[in-house]
Backbone bond lengths (Angstrom), bond angles and torsions (degrees), N, CA, C in turn:
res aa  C-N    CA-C-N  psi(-1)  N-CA   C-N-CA  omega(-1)  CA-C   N-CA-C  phi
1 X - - - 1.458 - - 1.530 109.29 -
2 X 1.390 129.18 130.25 1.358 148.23 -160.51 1.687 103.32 -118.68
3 X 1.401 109.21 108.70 2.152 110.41 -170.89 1.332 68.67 -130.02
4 X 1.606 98.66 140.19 1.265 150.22 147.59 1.436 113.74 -66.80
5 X 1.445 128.26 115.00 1.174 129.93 -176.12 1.744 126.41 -145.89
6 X 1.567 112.95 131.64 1.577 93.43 -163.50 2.284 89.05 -117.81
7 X 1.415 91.64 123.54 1.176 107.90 162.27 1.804 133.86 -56.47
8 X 1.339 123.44 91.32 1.220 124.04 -177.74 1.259 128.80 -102.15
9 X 1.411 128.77 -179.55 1.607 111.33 167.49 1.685 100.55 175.86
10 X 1.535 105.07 122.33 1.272 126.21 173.82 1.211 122.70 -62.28
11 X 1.308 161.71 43.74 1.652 156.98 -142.89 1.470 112.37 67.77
12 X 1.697 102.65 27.82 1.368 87.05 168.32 1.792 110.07 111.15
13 X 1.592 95.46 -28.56 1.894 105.93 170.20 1.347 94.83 -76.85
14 X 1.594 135.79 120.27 1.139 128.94 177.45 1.963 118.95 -120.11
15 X 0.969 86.28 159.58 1.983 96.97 -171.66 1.430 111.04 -132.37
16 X 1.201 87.67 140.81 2.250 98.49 163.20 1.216 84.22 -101.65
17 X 1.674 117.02 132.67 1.466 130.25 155.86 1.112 109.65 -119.91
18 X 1.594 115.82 120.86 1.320 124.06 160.67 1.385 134.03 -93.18
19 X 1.123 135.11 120.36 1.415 146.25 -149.87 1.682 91.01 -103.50
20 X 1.499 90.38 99.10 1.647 108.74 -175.14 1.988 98.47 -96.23
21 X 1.018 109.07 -5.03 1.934 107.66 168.68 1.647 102.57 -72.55
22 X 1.298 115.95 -28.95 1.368 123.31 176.83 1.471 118.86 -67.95
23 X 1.722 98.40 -66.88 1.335 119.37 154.21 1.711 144.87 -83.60
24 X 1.263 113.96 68.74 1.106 101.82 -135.48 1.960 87.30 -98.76
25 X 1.076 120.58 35.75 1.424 111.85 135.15 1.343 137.69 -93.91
26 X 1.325 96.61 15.04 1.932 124.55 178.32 1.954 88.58 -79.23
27 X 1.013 133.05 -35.79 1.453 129.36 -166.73 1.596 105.69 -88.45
28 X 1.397 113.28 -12.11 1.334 113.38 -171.75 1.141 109.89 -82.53
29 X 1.747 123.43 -14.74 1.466 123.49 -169.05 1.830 99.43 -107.47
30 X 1.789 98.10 129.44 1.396 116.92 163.81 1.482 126.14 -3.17
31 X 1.252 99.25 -179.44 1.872 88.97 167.63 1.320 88.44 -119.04
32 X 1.343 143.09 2.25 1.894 127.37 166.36 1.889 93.71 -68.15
33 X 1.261 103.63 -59.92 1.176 99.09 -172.12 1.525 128.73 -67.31
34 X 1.194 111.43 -21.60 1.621 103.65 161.97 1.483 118.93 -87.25
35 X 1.537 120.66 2.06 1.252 109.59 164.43 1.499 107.87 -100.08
36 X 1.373 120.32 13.33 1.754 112.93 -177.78 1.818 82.59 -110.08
37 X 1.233 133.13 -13.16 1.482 127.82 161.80 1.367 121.64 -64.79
38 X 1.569 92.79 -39.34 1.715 96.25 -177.95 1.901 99.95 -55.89
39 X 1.327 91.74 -67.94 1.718 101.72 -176.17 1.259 121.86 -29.25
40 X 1.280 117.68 -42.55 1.799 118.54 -176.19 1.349 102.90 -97.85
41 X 1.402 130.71 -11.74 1.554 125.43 -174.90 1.778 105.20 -91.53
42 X 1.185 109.29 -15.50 1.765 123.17 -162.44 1.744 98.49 -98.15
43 X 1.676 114.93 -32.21 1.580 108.94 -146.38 2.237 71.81 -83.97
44 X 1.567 74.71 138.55 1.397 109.83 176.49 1.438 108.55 -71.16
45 X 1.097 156.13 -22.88 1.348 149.60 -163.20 1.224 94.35 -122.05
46 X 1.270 120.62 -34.15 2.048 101.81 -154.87 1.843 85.43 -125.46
47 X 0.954 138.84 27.67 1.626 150.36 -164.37 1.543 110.42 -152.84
48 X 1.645 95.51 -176.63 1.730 97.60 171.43 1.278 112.78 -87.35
49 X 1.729 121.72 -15.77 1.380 136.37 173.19 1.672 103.33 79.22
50 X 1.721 97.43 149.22 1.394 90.08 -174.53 1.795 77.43 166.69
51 X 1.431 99.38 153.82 1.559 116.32 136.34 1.334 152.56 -37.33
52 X 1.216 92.91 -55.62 1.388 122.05 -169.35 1.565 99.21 -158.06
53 X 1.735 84.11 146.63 1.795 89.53 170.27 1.972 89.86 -116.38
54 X 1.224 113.56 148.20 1.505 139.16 -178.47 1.479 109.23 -107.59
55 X 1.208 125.23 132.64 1.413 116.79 152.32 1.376 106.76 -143.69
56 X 1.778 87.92 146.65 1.685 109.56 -161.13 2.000 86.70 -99.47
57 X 1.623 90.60 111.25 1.794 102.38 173.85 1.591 106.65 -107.67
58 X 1.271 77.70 148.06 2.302 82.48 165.75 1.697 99.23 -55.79
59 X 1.273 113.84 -176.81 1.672 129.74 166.90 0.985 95.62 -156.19
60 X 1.343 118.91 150.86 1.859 142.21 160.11 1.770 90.33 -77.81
61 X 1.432 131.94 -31.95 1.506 121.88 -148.67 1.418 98.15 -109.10
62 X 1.928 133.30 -3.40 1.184 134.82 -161.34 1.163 105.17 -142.79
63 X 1.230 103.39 174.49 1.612 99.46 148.43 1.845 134.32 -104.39
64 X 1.654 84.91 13.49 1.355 95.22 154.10 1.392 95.82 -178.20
65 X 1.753 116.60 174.74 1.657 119.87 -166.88 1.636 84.87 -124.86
66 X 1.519 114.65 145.19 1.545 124.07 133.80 1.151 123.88 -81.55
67 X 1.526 135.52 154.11 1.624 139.71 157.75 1.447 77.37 -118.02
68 X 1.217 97.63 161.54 1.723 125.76 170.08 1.825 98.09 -156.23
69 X 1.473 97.77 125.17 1.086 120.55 163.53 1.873 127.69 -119.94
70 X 0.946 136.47 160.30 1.864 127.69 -154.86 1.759 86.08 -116.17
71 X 1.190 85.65 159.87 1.526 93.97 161.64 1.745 125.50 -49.29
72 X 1.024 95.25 -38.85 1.554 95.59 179.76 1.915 117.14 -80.87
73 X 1.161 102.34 -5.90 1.560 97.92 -178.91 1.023 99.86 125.58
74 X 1.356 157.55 -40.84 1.393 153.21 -110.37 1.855 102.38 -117.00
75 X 1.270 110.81 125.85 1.141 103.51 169.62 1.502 127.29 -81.75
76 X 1.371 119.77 151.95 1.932 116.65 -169.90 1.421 93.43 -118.62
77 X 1.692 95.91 175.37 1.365 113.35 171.53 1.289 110.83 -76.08
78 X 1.114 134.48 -50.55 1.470 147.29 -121.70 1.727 117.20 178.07
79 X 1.349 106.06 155.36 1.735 110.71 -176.28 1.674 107.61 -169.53
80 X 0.928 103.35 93.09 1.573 103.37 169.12 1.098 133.68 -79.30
81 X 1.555 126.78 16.26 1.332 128.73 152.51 1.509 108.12 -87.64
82 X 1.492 98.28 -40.64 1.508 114.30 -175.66 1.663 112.08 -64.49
83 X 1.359 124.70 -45.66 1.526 125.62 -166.66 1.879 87.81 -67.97
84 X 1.418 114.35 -34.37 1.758 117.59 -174.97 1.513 104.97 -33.09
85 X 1.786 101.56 -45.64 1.794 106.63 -134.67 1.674 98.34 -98.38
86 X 1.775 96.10 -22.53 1.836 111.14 -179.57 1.488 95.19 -60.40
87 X 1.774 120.68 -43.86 1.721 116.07 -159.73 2.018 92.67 -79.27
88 X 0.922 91.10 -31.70 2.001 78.38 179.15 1.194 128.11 -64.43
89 X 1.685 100.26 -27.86 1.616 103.45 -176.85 1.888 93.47 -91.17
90 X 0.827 143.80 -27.01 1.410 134.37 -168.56 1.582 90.98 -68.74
91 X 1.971 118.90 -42.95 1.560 115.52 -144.04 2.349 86.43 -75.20
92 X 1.519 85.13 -49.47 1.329 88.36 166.75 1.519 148.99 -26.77
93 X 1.567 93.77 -48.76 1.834 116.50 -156.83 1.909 83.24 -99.97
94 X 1.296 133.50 -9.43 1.547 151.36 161.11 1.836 83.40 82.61
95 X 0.999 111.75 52.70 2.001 117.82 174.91 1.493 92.93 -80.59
96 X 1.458 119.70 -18.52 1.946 111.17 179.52 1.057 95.15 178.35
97 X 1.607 80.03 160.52 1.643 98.59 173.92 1.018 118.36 -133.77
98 X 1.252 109.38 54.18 1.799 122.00 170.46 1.616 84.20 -96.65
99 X 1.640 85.02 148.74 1.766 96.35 161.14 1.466 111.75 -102.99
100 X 1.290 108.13 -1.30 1.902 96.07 159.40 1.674 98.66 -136.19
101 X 1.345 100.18 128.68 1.653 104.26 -172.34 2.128 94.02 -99.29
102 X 1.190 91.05 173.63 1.118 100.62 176.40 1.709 117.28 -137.14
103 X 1.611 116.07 117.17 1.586 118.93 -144.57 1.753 83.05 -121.56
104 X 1.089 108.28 133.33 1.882 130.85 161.25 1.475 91.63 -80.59
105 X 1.251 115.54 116.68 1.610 139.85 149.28 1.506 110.91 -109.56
106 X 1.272 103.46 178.69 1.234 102.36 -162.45 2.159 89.69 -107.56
107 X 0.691 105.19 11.92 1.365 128.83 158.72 1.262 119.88 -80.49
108 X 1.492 118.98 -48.28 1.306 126.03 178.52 1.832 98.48 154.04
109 X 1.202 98.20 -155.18 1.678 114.34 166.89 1.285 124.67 -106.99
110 X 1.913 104.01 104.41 1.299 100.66 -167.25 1.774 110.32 -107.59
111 X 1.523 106.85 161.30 1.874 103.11 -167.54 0.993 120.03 -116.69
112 X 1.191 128.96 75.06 1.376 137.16 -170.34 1.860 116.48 -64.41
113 X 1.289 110.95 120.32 1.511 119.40 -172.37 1.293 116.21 -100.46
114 X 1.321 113.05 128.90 1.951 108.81 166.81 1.178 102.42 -86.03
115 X 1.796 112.35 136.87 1.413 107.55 171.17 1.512 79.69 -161.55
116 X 1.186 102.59 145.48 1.295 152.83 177.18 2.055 100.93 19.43
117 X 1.775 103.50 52.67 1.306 106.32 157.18 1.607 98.91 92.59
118 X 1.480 109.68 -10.22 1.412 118.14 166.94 1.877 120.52 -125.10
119 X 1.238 107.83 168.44 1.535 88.00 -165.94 1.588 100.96 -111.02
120 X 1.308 141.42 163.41 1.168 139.45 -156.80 1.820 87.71 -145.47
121 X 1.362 84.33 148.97 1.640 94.42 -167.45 1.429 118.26 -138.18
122 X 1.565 107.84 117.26 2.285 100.43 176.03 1.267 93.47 -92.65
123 X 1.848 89.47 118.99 1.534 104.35 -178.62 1.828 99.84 -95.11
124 X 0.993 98.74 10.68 1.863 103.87 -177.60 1.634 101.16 88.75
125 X 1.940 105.66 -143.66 1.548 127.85 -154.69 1.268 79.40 -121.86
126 X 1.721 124.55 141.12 1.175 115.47 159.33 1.300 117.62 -94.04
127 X 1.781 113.53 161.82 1.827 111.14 -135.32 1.709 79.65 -102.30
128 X 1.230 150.12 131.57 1.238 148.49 169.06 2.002 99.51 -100.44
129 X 1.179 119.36 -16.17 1.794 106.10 -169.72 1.657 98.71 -87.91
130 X 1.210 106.68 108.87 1.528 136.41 146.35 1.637 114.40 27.12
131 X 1.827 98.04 -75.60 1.428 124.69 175.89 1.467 104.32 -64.16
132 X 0.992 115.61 -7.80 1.922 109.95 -172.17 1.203 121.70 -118.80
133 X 1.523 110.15 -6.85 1.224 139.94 161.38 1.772 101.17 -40.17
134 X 1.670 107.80 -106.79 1.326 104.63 33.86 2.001 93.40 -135.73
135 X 1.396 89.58 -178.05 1.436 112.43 -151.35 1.601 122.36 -156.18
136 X 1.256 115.85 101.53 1.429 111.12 -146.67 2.020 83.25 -91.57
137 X 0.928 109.07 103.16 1.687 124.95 175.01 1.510 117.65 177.74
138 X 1.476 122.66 147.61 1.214 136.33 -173.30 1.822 97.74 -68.36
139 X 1.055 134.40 -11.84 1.362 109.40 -142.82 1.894 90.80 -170.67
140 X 1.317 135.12 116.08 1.669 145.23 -160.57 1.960 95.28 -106.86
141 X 1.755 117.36 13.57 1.462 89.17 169.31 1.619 90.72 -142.07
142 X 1.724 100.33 140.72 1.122 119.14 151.23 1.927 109.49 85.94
143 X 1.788 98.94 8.09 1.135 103.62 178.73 1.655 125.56 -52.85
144 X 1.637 113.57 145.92 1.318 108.40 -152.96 1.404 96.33 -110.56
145 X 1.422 123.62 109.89 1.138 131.93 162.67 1.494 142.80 -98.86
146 X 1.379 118.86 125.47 1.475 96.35 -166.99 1.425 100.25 -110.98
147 X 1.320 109.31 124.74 1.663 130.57 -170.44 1.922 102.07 -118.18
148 X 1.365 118.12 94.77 1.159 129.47 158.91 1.768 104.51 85.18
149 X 1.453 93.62 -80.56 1.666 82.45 -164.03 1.568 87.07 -123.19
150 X 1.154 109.92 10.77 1.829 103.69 -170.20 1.602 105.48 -138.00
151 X 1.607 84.17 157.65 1.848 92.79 164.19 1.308 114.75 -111.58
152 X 1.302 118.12 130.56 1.318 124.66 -155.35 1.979 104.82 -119.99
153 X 0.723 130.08 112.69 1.679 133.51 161.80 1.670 115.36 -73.42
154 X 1.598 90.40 99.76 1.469 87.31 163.35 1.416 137.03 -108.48
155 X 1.012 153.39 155.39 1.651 159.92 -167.59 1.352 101.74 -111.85
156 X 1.176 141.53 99.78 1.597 141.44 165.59 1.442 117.36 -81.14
157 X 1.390 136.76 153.50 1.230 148.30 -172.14 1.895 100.57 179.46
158 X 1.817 89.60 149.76 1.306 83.50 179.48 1.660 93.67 -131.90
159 X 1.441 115.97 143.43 1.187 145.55 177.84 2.000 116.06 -106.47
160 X 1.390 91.28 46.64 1.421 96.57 -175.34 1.721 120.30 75.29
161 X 1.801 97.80 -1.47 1.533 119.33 -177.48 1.263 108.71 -158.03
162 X 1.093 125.82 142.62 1.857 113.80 169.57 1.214 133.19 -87.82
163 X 1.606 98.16 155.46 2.141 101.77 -160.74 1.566 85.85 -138.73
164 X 1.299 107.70 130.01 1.571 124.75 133.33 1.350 136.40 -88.59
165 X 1.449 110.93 82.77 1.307 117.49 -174.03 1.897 112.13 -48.03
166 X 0.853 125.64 156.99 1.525 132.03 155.30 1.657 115.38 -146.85
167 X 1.134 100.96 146.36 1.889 113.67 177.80 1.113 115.93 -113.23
168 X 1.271 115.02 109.88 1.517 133.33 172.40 1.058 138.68 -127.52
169 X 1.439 115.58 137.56 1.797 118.42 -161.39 1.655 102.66 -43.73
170 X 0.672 140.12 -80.12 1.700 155.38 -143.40 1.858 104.38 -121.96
171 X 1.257 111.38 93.69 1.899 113.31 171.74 1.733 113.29 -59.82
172 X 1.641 101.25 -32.68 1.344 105.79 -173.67 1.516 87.14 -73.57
173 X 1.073 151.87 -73.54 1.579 140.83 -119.45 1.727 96.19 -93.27
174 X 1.321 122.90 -15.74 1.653 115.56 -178.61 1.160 98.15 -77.89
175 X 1.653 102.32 154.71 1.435 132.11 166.59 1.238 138.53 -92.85
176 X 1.965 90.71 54.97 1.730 118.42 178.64 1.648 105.73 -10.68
177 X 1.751 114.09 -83.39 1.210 146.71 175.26 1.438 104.74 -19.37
178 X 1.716 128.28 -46.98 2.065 134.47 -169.24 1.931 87.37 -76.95
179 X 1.550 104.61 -57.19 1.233 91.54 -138.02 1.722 94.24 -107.58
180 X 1.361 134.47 -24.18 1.469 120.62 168.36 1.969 112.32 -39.12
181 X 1.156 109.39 -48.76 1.448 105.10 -163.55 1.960 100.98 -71.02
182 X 1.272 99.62 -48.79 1.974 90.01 176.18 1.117 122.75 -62.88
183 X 1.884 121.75 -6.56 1.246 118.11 173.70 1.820 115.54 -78.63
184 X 1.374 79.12 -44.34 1.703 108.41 178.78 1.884 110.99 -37.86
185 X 1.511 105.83 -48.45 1.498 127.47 178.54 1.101 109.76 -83.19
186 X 1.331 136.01 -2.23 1.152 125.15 -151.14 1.861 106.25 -82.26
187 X 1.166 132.78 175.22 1.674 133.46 -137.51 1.875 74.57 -98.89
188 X 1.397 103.90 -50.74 1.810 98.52 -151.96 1.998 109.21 -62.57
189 X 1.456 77.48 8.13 2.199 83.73 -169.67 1.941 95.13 -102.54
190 X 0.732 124.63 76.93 1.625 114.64 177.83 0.980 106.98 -50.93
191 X 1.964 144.35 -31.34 1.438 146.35 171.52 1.164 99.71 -81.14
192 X 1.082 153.43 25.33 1.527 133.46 -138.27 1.435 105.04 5.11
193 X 1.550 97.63 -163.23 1.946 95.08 -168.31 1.536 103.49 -159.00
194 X 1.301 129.25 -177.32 1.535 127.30 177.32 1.623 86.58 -127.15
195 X 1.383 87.36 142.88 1.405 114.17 -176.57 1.617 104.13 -134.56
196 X 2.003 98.58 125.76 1.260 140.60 -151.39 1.573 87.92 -112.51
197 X 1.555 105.76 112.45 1.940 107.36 159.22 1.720 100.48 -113.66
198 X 1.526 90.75 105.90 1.574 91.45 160.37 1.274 120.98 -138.59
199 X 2.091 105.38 153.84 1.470 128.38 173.23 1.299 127.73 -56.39
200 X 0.997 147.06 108.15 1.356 124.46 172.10 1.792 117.74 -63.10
201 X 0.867 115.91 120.14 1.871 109.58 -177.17 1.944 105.41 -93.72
202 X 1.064 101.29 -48.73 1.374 117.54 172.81 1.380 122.10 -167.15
203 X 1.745 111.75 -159.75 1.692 106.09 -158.90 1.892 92.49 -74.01
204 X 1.438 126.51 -34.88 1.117 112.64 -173.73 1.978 120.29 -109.78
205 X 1.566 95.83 31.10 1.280 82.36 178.50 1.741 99.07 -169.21
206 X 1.264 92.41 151.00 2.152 100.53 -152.21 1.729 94.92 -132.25
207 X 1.230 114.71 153.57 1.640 103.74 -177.40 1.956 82.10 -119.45
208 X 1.345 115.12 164.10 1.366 122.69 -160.02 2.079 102.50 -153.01
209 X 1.443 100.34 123.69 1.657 106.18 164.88 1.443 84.69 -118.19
210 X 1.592 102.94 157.34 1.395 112.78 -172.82 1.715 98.40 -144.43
211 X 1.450 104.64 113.83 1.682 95.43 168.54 1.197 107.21 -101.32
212 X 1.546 141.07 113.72 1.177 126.71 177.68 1.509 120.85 -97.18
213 X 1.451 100.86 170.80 1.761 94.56 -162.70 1.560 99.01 -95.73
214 X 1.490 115.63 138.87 1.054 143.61 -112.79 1.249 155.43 -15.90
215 X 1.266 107.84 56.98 1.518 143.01 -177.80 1.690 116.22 -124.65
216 X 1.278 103.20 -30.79 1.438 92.62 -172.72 1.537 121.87 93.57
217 X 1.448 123.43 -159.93 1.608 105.26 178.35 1.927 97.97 -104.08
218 X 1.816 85.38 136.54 1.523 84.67 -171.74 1.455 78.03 -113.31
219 X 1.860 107.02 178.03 1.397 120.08 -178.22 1.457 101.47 -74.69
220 X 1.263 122.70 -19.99 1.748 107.28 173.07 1.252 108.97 -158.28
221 X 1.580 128.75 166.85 1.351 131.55 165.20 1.513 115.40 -140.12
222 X 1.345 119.69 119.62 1.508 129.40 -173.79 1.429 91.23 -45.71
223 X 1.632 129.39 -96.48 1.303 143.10 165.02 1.194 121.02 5.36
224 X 1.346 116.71 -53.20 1.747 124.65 -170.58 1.484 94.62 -83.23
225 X 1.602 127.77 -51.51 1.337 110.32 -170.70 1.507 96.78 -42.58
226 X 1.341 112.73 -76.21 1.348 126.61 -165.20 1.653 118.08 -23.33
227 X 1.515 95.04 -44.23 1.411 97.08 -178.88 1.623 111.74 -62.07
228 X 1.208 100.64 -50.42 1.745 108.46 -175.74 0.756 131.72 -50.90
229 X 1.743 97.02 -45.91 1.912 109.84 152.56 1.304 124.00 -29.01
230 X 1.188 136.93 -46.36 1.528 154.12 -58.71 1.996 71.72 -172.96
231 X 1.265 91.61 -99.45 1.358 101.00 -167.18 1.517 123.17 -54.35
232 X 1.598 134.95 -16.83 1.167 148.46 -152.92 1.949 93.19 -102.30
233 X 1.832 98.17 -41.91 1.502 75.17 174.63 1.636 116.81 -100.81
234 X 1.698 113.97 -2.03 1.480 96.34 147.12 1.140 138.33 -38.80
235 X 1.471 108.59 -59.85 1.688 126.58 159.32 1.337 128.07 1.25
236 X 1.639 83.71 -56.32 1.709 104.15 -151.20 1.381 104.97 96.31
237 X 1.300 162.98 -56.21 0.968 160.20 -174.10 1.805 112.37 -21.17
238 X 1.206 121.24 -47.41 1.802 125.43 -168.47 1.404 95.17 -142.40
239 X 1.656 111.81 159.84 1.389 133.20 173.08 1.884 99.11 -70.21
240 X 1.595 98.98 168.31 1.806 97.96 -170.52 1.548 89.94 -86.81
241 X 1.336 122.82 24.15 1.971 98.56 161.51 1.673 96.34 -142.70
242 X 1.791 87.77 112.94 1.518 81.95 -160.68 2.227 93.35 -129.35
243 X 1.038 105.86 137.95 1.969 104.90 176.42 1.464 99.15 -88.42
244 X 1.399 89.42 122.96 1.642 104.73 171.64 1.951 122.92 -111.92
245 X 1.689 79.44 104.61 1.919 93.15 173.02 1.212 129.59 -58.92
246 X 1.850 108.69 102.31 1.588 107.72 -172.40 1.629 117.87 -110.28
247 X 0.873 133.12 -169.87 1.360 112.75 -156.40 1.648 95.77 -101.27
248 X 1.145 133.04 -8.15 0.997 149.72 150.57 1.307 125.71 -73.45
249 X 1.426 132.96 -32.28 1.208 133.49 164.24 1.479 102.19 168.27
250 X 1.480 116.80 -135.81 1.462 110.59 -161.77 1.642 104.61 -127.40
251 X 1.470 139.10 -168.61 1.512 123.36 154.62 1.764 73.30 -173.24
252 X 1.504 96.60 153.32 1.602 127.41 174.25 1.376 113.43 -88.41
253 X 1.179 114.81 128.94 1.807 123.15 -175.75 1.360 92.93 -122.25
254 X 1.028 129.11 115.52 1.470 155.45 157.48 1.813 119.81 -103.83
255 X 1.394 107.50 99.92 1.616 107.75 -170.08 1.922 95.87 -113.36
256 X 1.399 99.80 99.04 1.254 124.00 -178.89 2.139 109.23 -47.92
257 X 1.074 125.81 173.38 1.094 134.25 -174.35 1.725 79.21 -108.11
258 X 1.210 134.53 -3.33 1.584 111.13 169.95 1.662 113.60 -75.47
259 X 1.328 110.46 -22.79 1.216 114.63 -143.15 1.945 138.85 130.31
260 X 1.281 82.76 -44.90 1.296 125.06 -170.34 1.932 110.36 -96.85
261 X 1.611 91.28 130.95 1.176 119.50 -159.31 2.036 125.09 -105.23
262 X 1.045 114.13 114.91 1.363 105.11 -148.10 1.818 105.28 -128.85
263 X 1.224 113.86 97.67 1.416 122.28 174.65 1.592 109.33 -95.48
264 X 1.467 95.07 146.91 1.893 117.00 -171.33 1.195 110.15 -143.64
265 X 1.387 108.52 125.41 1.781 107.34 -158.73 1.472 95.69 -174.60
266 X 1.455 123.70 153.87 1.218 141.55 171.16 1.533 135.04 -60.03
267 X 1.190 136.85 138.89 1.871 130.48 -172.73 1.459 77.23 -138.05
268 X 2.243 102.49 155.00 0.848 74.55 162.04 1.615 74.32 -177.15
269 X 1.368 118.58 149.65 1.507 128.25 -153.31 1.309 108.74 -90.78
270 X 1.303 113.31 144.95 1.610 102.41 -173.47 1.426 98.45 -133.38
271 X 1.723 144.45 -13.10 1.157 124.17 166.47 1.718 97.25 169.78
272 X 1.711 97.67 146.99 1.369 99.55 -178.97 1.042 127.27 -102.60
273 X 1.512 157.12 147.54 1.266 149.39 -179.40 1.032 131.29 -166.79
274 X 1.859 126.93 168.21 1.522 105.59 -174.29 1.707 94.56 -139.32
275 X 1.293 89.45 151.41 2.207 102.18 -150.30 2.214 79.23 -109.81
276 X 1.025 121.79 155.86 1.059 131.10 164.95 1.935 84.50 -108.31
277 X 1.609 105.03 146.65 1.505 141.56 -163.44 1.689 118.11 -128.32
């Protein structure tokens, strides 16, 4: 079997997206089998490599669906580097010409906007109740965890996916790599979760490592900024429109007085190709 596939990547979080409206015997195969695709299409040495594999589906509820799957197999709710790179290739591939499309996730329906050469994104309300997280604890701030040799305070929120924020002096000098993955597993996460270590720099700007769950630490995560955003000016720590430094580059967190949460950040194509399967 011969899939057509165009290589993308948001600040560095990168995806194989396959455009299954093209191919639409890409929808005919299981979800065992499109998560043993993700696995061999993602592994970097013996694959095309990637994060995540994406696929752009029809919807009855949109005008088009994402899947997001991780490197490891696992399917997600949601990806906001990834939904970035799905609206470029649709604005791209000329699939529409709305300047805000509207995508069925398994998150919900999210609306990704072109504006001014960058794409702007309604990441929704962020979910603070426990169970919706989800998050097996009475209480989503400042929870005290002790992970190996440390006690760690985390802030949970979910962005259509779950984040354990943490605040730490120095992002460069922690040991993302020891302690992102035991947070990730940890018992009180029944989804597991991605866990966000960020700096505060000032009131409008936060530096961010992101290990996400099952990927590992990528150079950025739409979601996690958002979350951090999210949680840093719960805090009190920063105003609700705050630029978050990722190791990949930057994206804008804007937490509206509606509720509603709005990241703007760059996609951007890096090459097309077709892998025999």
């Amino acid at each position: 079997m011969k899939i057509s596939f165009t290589k993308m990547h948001g600040l560095g979080n990168d995806f194989v997206l396959i455009d299954t409206l093209k191919q639409p015997f890409i929808n005919e195969l299981n979800d065992e089998e499109l998560s043993n695709l993700s696995v061999r299409l993602c592994r970097r040495r013996f694959g095309i490599g990637a994060d995540q594999l994406l696929l752009l589906c029809p919807s009855q509820k949109a005008a088009f669906r994402m899947r997001i799957f991780n490197a490891d197999g696992s399917e997600v709710q949601m990806c906001g580097n990834g939904i970035r790179c799905l609206a470029k290739y649709v604005w791209d591939q000329g699939l529409s010409k709305d300047k805000i499309l509207d995508v069925e996730t398994m998150a919900g329906i999210i609306r990704p906007e072109a504006r001014d050469g960058l794409i702007r994104v309604d990441m929704g309300v962020p979910e603070f109740r426990p169970e919706r997280i989800p998050l097996r604890s009475d209480t989503v701030d400042d929870i005290a965890l002790e992970v190996k040799d440390r006690v760690l305070k985390l802030s949970c929120v979910s962005m259509g996916n779950p984040h354990a924020v943490i605040i730490v002096d120095s992002v460069d000098d922690f040991p993302v790599d020891i302690y992102g993955p035991l947070i990730e597993r940890n018992e009180i996460f029944p989804e597991r979760t991605n866990v966000e270590f960020v700096e505060v720099l000032n009131r409008s700007e936060i530096k961010m490592r992101v290990w996400e769950r099952g990927a590992g630490e990528t150079l950025a995560c739409g979601t996690g900024a958002t979350a951090s955003g999210v949680i840093t000016a719960k805090k009190g720590l920063t105003d609700r429109n705050v630029h978050v430094h990722l190791l990949g580059g930057d994206l804008i967190i804007e937490w509206e007085d509606s509720g509603r949460v709005y990241m703007t950040g760059p996609a951007e194509t890096v090459f097309e190709g077709v892998i025999s399967v």
